[in-house]
C-alpha positions in Angstrom: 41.9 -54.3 -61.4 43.9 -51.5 -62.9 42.4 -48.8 -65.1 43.9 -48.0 -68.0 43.9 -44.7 -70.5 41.5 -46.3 -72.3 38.8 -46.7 -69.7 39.5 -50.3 -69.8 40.9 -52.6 -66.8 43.5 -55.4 -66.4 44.5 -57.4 -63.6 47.4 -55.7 -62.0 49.6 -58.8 -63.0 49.1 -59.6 -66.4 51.6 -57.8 -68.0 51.7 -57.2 -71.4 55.2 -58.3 -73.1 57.3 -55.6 -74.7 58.8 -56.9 -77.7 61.5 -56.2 -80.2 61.9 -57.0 -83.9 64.9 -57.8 -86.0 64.8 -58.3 -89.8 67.6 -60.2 -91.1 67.4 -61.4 -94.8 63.5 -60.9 -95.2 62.8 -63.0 -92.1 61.7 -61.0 -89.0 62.3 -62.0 -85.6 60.3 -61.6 -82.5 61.6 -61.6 -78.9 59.5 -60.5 -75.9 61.0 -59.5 -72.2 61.0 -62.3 -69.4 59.3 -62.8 -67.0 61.3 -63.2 -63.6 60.6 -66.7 -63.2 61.9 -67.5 -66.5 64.8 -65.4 -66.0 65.8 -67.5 -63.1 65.3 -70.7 -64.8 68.1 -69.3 -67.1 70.1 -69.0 -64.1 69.3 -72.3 -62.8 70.0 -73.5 -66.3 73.5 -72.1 -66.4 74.6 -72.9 -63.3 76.7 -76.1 -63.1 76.3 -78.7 -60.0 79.6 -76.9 -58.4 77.6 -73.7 -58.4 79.5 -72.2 -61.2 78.0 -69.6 -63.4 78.0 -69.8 -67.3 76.6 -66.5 -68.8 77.0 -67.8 -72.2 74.2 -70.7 -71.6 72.3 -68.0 -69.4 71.6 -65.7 -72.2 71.6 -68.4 -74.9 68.6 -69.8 -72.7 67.0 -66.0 -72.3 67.4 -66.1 -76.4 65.5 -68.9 -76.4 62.5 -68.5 -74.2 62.3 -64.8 -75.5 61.9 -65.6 -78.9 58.1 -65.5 -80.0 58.0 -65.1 -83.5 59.5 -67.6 -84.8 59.7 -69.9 -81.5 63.4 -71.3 -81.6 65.4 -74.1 -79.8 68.7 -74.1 -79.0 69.8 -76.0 -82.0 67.9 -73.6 -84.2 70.2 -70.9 -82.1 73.4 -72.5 -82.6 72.7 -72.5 -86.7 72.8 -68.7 -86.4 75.5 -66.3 -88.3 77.2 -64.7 -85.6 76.5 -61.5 -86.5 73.3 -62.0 -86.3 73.3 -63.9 -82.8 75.4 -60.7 -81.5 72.2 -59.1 -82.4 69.8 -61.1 -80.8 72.2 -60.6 -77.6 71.9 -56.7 -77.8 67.9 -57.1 -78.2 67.6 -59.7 -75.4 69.2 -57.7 -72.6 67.4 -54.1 -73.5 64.5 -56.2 -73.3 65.6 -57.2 -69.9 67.1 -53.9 -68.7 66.1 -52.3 -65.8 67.5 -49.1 -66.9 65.3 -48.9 -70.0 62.3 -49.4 -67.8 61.1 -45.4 -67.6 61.4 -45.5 -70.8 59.0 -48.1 -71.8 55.9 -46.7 -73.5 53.2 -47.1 -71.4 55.4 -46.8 -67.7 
C-alpha cells in the first residue's frame, strides 16, 4: 500500500483517472486518461490485417473509451461538429501525454 498526504493508503496500482472537461453548448463533457491496455487496444483497433497504421481510427477509438461523462460510441462521435471533435482531439492526447506527466497535480 501507498500512503498518501492524507494519512490514507491505496494500492500502488489503482490509479486515480485524471480527467478533463469541455462545455460546448450547455453540455459538459468528461474524458479520463487511458490506461495502457486500452491504449493498445486502440492500436490493435487501428491497425489493418496488412499491419498498416490508421491514426485517425486510433484516436477516434481513444475518444471513445476516454469519454466518461457522457459515455459515447463511435456513431455518437461521428454526429460531432468538427470543431468540437478537434477539441476532443486536443483534450484526449494531453490526457495521454507523457510530457504533461510532472505536471499532473498530485505527481
Amino acid at each position: 500500500m501507498t500512503s498518501k498526504s492524507d494519512g490514507t493508503t491505496r494500492d500502488p496500482f489503482d490509479f486515480p483517472s485524471e480527467t478533463k472537461d469541455i462545455i460546448y453548448k450547455g453540455v459538459t463533457y468528461t474524458f479520463r486518461e487511458l490506461t495502457v491496455a486500452e491504449n493498445d487496444l486502440c492500436r490493435e483497433l487501428a491497425t489493418s490485417p496488412d499491419d498498416s497504421f490508421d491514426g485517425r481510427i486510433m484516436i477516434r477509438q481513444m475518444i471513445v473509451l476516454g469519454a466518461s461523462k457522457p459515455e459515447m460510441t463511435m456513431e455518437q462521435l461521428e454526429k460531432v461538429p468538427q470543431r468540437l471533435y478537434a477539441h476532443f482531439i486536443d483534450v484526449v492526447n494531453a490526457l495521454n501525454d507523457p510530457a504533461t506527466f510532472e505536471a499532473d497535480p498530485g505527481n
